[in-house]
C-alpha positions in Angstrom: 3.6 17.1 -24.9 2.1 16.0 -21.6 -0.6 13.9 -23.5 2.4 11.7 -24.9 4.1 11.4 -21.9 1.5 9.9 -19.6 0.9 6.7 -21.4 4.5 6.7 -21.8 5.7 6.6 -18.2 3.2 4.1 -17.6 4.5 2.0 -20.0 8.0 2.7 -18.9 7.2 2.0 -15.4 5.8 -1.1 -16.0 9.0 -2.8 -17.2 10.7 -1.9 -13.7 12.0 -4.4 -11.3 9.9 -3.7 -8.2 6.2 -1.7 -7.4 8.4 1.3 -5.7 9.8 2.5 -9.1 6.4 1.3 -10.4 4.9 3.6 -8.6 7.5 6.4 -9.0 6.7 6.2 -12.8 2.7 6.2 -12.2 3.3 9.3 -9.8 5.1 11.3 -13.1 2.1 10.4 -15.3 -0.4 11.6 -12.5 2.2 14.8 -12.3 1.8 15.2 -16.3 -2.1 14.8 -15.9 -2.3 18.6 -14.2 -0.1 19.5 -16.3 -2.3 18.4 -19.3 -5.6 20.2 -17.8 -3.5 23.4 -17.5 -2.6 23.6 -21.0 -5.8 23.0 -22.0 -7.6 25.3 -20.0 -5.2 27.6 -21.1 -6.1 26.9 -25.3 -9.4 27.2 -24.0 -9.3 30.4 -22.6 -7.0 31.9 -25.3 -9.5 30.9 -28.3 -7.2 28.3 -29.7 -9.0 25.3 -31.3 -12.2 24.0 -32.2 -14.9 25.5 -29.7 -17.3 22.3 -29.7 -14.0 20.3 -28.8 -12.5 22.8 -26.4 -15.6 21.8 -24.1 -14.4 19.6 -21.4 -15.9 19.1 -18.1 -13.5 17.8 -14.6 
C-alpha cells in the first residue's frame, strides 16, 4: 500500500526533532513514490482496472 504510506511518512517525519530524520522520513516517501509507479504500470499492463483511469502520463 505505497499510496498510503507516502503521506504517512511525511506526516510521521514531520513530528521529528531535527531536519536529518526529517529528511530521512521524506527520502522513504520519495522511495515509496517508484514503488507506486511500478505497481501501476504493472495493473496497467496486466489489464487490471478501469482503462480510462489506468491512463497516466510521467
Amino acid at each position: 500500500m505505497s499510496s498510503c504510506l507516502i503521506p504517512s511518512n511525511i506526516a510521521e517525519g514531520s513530528g521529528k526533532r531535527n531536519k536529518l530524520q526529517f529528511a530521512e522520513f521524506l527520502s522513504t516517501s520519495l522511495t515509496c513514490t517508484f514503488e507506486l509507479e511500478t505497481q501501476l504500470l504493472i495493473s496497467e499492463r496486466r489489464g487490471y482496472g478501469n482503462k480510462e483511469l489506468n491512463h497516466y502520463h510521467w
